[in-house]
MMTF fields as JSON, N, C-alpha, C and O atoms, coordinates in Angstrom:
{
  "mmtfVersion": "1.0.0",
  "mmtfProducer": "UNKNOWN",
  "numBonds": 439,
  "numAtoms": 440,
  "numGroups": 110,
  "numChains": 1,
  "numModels": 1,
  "chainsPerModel": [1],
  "groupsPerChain": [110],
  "chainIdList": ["A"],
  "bondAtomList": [4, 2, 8, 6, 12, 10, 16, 14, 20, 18, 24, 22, 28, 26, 32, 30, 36, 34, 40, 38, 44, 42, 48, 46, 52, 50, 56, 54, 60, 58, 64, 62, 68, 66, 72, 70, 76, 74, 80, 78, 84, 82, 88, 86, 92, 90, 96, 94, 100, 98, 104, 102, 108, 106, 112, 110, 116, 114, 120, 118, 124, 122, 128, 126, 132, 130, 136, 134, 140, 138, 144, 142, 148, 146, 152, 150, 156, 154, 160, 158, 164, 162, 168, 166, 172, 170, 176, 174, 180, 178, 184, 182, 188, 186, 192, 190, 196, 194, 200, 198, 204, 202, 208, 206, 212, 210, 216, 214, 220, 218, 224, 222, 228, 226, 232, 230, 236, 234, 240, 238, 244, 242, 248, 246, 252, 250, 256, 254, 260, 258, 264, 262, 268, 266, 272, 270, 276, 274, 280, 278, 284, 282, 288, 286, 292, 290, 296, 294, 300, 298, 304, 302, 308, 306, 312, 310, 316, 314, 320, 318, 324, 322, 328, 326, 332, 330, 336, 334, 340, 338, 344, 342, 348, 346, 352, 350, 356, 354, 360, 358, 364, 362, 368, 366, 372, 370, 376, 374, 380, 378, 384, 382, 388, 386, 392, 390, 396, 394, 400, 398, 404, 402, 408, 406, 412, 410, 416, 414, 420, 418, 424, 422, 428, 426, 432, 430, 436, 434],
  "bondOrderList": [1, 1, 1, 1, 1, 1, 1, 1, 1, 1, 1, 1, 1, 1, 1, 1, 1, 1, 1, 1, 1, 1, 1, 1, 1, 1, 1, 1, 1, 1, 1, 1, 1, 1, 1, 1, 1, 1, 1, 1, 1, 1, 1, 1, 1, 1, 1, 1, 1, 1, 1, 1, 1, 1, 1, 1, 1, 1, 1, 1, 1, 1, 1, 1, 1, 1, 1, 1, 1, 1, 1, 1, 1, 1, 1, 1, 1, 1, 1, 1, 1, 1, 1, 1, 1, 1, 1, 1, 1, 1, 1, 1, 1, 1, 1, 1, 1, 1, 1, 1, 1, 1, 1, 1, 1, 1, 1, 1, 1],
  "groupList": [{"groupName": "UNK", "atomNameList": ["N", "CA", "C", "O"], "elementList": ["N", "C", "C", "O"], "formalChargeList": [0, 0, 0, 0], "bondAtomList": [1, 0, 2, 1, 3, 2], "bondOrderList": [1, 1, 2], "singleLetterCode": "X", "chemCompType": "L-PEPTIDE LINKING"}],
  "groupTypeList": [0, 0, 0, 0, 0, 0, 0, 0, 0, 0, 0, 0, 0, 0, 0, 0, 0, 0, 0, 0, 0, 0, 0, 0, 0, 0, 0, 0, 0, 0, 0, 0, 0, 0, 0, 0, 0, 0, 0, 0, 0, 0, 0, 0, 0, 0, 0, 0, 0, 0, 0, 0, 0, 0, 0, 0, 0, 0, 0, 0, 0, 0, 0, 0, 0, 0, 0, 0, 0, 0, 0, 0, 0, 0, 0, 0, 0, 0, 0, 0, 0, 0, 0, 0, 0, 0, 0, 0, 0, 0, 0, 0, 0, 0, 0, 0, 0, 0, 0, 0, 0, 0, 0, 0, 0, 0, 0, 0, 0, 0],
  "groupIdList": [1, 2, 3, 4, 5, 6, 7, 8, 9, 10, 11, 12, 13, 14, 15, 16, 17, 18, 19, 20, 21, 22, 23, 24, 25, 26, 27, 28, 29, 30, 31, 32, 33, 34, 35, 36, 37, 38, 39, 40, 41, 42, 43, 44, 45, 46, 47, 48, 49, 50, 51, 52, 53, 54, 55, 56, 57, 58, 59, 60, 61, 62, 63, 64, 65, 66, 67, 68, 69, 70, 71, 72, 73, 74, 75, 76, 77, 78, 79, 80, 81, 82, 83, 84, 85, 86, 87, 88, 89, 90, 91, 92, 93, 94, 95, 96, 97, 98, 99, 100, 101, 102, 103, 104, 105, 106, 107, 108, 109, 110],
  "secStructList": [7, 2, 2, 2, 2, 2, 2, 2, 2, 2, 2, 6, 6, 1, 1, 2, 2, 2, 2, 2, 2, 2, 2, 2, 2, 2, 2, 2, 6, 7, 7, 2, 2, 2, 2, 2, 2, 2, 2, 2, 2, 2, 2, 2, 2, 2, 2, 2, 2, 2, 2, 1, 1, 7, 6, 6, 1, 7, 7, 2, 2, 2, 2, 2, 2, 2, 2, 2, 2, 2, 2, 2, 2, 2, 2, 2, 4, 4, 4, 1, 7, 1, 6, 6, 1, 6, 6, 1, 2, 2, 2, 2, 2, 2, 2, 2, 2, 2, 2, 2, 2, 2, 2, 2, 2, 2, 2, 2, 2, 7],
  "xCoordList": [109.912, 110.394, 109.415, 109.175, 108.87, 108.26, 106.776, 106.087, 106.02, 104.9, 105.085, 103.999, 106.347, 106.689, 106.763, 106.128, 107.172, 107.185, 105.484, 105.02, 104.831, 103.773, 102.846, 102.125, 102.798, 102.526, 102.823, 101.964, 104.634, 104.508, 104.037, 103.906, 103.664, 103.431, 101.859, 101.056, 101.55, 99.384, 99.695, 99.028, 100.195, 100.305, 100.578, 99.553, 101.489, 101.398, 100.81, 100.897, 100.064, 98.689, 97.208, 96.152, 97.335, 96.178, 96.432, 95.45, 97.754, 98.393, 98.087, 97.65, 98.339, 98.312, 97.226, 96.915, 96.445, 94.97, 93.978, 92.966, 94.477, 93.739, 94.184, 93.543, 95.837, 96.279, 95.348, 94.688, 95.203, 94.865, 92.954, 92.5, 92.188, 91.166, 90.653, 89.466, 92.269, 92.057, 92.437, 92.045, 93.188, 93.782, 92.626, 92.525, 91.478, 90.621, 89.188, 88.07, 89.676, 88.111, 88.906, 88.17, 90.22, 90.928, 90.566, 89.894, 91.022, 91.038, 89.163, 88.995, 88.262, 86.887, 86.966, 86.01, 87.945, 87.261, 86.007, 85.114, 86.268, 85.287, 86.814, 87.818, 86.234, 87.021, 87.01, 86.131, 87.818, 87.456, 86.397, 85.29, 86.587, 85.817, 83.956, 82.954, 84.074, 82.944, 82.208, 80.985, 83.089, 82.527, 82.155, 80.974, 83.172, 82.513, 81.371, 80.597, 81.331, 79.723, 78.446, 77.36, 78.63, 78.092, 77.374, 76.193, 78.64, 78.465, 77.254, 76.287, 77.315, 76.809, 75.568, 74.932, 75.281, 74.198, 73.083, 71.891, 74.208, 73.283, 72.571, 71.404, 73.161, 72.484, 70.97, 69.822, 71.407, 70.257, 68.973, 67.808, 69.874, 68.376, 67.837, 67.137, 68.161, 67.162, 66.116, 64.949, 66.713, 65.806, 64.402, 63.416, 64.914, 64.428, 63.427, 62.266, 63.903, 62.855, 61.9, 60.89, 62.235, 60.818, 59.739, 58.576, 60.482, 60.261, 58.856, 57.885, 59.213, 58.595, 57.306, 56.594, 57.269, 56.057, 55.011, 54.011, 55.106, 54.395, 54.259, 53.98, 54.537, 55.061, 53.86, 54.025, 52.239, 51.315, 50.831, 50.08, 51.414, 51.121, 51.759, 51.516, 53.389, 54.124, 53.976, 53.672, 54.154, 53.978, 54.843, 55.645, 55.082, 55.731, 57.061, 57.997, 57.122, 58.786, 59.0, 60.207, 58.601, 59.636, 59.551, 60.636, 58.277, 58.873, 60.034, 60.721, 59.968, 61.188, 62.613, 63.608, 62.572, 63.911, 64.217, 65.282, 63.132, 63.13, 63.399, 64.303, 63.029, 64.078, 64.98, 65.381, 65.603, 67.045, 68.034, 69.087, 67.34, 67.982, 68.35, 69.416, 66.933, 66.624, 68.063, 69.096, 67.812, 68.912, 70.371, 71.337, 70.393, 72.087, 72.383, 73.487, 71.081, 70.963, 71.634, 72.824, 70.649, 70.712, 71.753, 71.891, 72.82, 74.302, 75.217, 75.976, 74.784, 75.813, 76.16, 77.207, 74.973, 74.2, 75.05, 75.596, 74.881, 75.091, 76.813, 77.382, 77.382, 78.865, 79.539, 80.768, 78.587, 79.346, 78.191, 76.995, 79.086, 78.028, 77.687, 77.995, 76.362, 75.287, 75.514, 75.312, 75.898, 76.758, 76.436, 75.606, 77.445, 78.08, 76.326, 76.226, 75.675, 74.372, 73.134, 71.971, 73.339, 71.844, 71.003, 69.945, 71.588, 70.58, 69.708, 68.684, 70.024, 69.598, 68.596, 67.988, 68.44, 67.869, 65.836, 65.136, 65.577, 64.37, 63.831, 62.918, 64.712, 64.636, 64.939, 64.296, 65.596, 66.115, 64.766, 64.304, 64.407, 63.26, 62.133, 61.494, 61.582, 61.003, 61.135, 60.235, 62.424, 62.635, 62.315, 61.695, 62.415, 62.529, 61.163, 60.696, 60.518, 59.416, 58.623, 58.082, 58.717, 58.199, 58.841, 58.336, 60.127, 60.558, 59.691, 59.657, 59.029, 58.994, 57.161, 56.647, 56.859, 55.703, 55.015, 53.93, 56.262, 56.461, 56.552, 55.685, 57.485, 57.763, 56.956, 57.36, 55.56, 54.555, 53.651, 53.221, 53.303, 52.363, 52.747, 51.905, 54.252, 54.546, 54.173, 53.622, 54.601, 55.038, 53.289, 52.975, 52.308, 51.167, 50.383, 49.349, 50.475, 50.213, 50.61, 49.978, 51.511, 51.786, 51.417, 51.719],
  "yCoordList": [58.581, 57.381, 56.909, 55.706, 57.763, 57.239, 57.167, 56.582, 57.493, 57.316, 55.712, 55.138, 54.798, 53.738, 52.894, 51.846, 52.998, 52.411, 52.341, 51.335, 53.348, 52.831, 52.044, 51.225, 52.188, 51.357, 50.007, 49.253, 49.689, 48.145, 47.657, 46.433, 48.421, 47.842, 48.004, 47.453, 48.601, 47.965, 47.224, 46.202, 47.135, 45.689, 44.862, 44.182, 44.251, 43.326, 43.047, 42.001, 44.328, 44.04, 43.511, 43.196, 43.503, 43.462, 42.004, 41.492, 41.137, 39.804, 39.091, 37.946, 39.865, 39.006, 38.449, 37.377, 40.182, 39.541, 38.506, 37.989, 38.34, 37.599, 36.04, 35.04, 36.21, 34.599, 34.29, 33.257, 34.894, 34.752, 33.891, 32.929, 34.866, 33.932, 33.309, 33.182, 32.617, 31.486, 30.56, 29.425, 30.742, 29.622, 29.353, 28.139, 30.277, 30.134, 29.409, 28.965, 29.528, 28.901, 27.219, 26.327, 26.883, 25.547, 24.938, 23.954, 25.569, 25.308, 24.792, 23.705, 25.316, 25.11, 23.602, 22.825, 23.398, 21.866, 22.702, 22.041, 24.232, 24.993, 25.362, 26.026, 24.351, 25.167, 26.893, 27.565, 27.423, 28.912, 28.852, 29.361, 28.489, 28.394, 28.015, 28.623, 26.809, 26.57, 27.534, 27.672, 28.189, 29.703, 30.268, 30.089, 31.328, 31.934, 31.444, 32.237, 30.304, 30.317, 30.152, 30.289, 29.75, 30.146, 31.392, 31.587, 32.545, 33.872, 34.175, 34.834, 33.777, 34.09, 33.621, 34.383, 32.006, 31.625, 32.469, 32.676, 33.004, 33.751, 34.995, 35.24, 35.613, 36.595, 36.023, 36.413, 35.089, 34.407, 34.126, 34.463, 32.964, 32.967, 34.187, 34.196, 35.259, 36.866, 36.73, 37.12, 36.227, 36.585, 35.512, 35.722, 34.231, 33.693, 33.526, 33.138, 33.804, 33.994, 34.882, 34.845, 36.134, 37.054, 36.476, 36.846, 35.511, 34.888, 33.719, 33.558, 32.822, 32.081, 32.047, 31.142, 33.725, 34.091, 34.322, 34.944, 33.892, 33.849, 33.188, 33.611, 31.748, 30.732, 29.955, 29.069, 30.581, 30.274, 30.6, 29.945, 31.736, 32.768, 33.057, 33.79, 31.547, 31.525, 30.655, 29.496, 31.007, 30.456, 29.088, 29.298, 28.121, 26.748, 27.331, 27.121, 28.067, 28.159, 29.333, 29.565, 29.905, 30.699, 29.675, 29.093, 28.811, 27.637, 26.354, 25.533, 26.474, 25.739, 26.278, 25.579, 27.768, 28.719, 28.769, 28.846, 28.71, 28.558, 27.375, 27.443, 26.425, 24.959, 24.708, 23.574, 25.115, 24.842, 26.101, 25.802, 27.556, 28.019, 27.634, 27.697, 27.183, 26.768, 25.443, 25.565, 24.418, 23.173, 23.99, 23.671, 25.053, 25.128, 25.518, 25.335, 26.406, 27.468, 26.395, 26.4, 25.491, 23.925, 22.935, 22.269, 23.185, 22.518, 23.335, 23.039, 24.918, 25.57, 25.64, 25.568, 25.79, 25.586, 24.678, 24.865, 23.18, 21.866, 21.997, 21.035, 22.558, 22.711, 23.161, 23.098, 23.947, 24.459, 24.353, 24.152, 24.599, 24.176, 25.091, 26.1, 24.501, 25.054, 26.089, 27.126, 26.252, 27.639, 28.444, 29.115, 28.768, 29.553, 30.297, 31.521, 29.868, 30.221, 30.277, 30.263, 30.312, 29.679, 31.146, 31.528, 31.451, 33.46, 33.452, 34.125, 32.452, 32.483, 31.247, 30.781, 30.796, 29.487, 29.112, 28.13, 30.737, 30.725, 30.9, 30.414, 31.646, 32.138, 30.921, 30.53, 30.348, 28.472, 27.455, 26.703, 27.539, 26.831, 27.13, 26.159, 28.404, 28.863, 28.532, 28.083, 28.836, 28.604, 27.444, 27.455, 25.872, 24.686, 24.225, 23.449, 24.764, 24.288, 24.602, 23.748, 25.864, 26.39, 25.066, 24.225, 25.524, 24.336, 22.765, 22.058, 22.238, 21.042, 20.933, 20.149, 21.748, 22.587, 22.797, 22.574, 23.299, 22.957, 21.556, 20.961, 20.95, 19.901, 18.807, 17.743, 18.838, 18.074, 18.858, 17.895, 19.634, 20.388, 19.881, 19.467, 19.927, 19.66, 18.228, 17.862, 17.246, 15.919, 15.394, 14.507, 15.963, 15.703, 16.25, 15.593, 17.167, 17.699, 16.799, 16.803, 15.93, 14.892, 13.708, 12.948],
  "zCoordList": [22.349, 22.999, 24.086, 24.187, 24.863, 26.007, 25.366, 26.202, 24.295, 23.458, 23.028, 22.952, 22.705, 21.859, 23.406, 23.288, 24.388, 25.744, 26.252, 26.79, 26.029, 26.357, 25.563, 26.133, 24.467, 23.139, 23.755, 24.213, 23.706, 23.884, 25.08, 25.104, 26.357, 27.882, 27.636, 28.389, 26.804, 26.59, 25.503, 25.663, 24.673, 23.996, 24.461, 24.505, 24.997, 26.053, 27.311, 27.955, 27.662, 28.899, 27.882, 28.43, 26.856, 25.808, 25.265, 24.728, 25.323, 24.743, 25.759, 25.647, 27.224, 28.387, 28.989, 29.508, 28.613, 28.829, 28.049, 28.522, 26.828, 25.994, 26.025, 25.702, 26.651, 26.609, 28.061, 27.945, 29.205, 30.447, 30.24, 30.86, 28.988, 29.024, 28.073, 27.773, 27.229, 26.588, 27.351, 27.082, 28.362, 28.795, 29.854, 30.032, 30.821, 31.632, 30.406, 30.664, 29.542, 28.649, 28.786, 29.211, 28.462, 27.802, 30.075, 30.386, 30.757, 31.774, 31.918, 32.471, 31.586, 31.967, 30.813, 30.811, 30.08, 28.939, 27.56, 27.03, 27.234, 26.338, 25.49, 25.747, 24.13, 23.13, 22.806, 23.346, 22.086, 21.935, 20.695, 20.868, 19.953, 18.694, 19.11, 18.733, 19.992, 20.809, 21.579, 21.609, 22.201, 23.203, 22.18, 21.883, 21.076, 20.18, 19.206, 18.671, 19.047, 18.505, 19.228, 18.666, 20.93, 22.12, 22.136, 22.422, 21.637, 22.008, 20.941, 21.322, 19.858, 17.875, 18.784, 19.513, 18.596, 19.254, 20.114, 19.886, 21.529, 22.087, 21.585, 21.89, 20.964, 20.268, 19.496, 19.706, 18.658, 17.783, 18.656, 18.448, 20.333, 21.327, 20.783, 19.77, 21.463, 21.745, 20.194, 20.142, 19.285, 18.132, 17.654, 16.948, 18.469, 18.146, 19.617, 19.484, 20.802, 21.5, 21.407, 22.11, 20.157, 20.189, 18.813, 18.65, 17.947, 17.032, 17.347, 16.608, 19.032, 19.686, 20.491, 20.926, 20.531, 21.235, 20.218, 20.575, 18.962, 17.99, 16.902, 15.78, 17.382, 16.371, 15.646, 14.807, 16.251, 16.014, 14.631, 13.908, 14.42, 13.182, 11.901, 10.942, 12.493, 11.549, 10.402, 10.683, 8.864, 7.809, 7.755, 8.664, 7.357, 7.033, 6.846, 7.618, 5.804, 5.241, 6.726, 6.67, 7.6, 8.869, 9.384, 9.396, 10.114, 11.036, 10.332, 10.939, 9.61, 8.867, 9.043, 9.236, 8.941, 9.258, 10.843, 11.455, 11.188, 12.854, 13.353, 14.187, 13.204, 14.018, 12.964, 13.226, 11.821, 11.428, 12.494, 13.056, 12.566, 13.369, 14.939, 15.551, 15.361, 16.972, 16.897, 17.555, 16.076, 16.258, 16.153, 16.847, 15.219, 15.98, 16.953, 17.464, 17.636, 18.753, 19.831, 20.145, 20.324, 20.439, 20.927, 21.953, 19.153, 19.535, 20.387, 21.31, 19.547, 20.301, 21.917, 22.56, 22.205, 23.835, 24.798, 25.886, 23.58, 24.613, 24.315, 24.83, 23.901, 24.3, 24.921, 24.882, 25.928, 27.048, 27.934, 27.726, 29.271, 30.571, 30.432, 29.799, 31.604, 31.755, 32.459, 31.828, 33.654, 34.529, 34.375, 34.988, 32.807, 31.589, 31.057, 31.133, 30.797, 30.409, 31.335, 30.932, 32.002, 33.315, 33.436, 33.937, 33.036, 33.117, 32.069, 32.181, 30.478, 29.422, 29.692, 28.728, 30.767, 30.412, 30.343, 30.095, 30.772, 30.541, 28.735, 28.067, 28.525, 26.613, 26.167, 25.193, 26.538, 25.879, 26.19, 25.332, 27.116, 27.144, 26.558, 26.153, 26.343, 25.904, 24.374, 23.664, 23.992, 22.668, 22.445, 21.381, 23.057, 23.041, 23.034, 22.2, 24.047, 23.81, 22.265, 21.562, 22.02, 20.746, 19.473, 18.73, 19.801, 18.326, 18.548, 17.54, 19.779, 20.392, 19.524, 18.726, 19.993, 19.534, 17.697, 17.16, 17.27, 15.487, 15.365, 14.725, 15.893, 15.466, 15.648, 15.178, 16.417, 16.699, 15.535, 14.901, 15.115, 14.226, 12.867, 12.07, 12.575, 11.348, 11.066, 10.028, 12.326, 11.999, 11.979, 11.185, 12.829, 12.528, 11.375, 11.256, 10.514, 9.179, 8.371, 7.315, 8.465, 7.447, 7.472, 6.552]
}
Protein backbone atom coordinates (compact mmCIF):
# COMPACT_ATOMS: atom_id res chain seq x y z
CA UNK A 1 0.00 0.00 0.00
CA UNK A 2 2.45 2.60 0.93
CA UNK A 3 4.79 1.38 -2.36
CA UNK A 4 1.24 2.39 -4.59
CA UNK A 5 1.09 5.94 -2.47
CA UNK A 6 4.35 6.71 -3.46
CA UNK A 7 4.00 5.70 -7.05
CA UNK A 8 0.99 8.07 -7.40
CA UNK A 9 2.69 11.28 -5.38
CA UNK A 10 5.92 11.03 -8.13
CA UNK A 11 3.49 10.61 -10.71
CA UNK A 12 1.93 13.48 -10.12
CA UNK A 13 5.23 15.48 -9.10
CA UNK A 14 6.42 14.17 -12.72
CA UNK A 15 2.59 15.54 -14.42
CA UNK A 16 3.12 18.66 -12.44
CA UNK A 17 6.33 19.21 -13.45
CA UNK A 18 5.85 18.79 -17.04
CA UNK A 19 2.43 20.82 -17.09
CA UNK A 20 4.58 23.67 -15.09
CA UNK A 21 7.05 23.91 -18.28
CA UNK A 22 4.61 23.73 -20.87
CA UNK A 23 2.77 26.24 -19.59
CA UNK A 24 6.36 28.46 -18.91
CA UNK A 25 7.27 27.68 -22.82
CA UNK A 26 3.11 28.88 -23.92
CA UNK A 27 3.81 31.81 -21.31
CA UNK A 28 7.33 32.84 -23.29
CA UNK A 29 4.82 32.88 -26.97
CA UNK A 30 7.36 29.27 -27.92
CA UNK A 31 5.23 26.58 -29.16
CA UNK A 32 6.31 23.08 -27.66
CA UNK A 33 6.74 21.47 -30.93
CA UNK A 34 8.84 24.74 -31.90
CA UNK A 35 11.19 24.33 -28.73
CA UNK A 36 11.54 20.68 -29.53
CA UNK A 37 12.81 21.13 -32.91
CA UNK A 38 14.95 24.09 -31.34
CA UNK A 39 16.32 21.37 -29.16
CA UNK A 40 16.90 18.63 -32.62
CA UNK A 41 18.32 21.77 -34.32
CA UNK A 42 20.73 22.46 -31.66
CA UNK A 43 22.31 19.38 -31.68
CA UNK A 44 22.65 19.55 -35.65
CA UNK A 45 24.40 23.37 -34.97
CA UNK A 46 27.34 21.21 -33.08
CA UNK A 47 27.55 19.12 -36.33
CA UNK A 48 27.40 21.37 -38.60
CA UNK A 49 29.65 23.80 -36.92
CA UNK A 50 32.51 21.15 -37.08
CA UNK A 51 31.27 20.53 -40.69
CA UNK A 52 32.01 24.63 -41.27
CA UNK A 53 35.46 24.80 -40.31
CA UNK A 54 36.04 23.00 -43.44
CA UNK A 55 33.66 23.89 -45.96
CA UNK A 56 36.58 24.64 -48.25
CA UNK A 57 37.26 20.98 -48.86
CA UNK A 58 33.74 20.13 -49.22
CA UNK A 59 32.52 18.27 -52.42
CA UNK A 60 29.13 19.96 -54.17
CA UNK A 61 26.75 17.17 -53.13
CA UNK A 62 28.02 17.81 -48.85
CA UNK A 63 27.75 21.58 -49.46
CA UNK A 64 24.40 20.94 -50.88
CA UNK A 65 23.53 18.66 -47.64
CA UNK A 66 24.94 21.44 -45.67
CA UNK A 67 22.73 24.56 -46.45
CA UNK A 68 19.54 22.27 -46.84
CA UNK A 69 20.65 21.27 -43.30
CA UNK A 70 22.06 24.91 -42.22
CA UNK A 71 18.27 26.47 -43.61
CA UNK A 72 16.39 24.34 -41.18
CA UNK A 73 19.06 24.88 -38.54
CA UNK A 74 18.03 28.55 -39.50
CA UNK A 75 14.09 28.22 -39.18
CA UNK A 76 14.38 26.38 -36.23
CA UNK A 77 16.58 29.15 -34.60
CA UNK A 78 14.27 32.09 -35.73
CA UNK A 79 11.35 30.59 -33.66
CA UNK A 80 12.37 31.23 -30.59
CA UNK A 81 14.18 34.14 -29.01
CA UNK A 82 17.20 34.87 -29.03
CA UNK A 83 17.76 34.76 -25.00
CA UNK A 84 16.84 31.14 -25.28
CA UNK A 85 20.06 30.53 -27.49
CA UNK A 86 22.64 33.41 -27.04
CA UNK A 87 25.42 30.90 -25.67
CA UNK A 88 24.97 29.16 -29.18
CA UNK A 89 25.30 32.24 -31.02
CA UNK A 90 28.90 32.12 -31.92
CA UNK A 91 28.43 28.34 -33.65
CA UNK A 92 25.31 30.08 -35.49
CA UNK A 93 27.29 32.62 -36.93
CA UNK A 94 29.88 30.77 -37.71
CA UNK A 95 27.62 28.38 -39.26
CA UNK A 96 25.99 31.36 -41.25
CA UNK A 97 28.65 32.74 -42.45
CA UNK A 98 29.97 29.37 -43.92
CA UNK A 99 26.45 28.65 -45.58
CA UNK A 100 26.74 32.66 -46.77
CA UNK A 101 30.08 31.60 -48.07
CA UNK A 102 28.68 28.37 -50.23
CA UNK A 103 26.15 30.22 -51.33
CA UNK A 104 28.34 32.93 -53.06
CA UNK A 105 30.72 30.01 -54.49
CA UNK A 106 27.86 28.09 -55.79
CA UNK A 107 25.86 31.03 -57.21
CA UNK A 108 29.20 32.26 -58.83
CA UNK A 109 30.18 28.71 -60.44
CA UNK A 110 27.14 29.14 -62.42
Amino acid sequence: MELMTIIYILLLIIFALISYSIMQLKLAGIKVKDFWSFIEANQMLDKLYAFSKRYQKMSPQEQIIFLMEAEKVFNAFDKVPKMIWEEEYDKYKDVLDTYKNIKVLRWASN
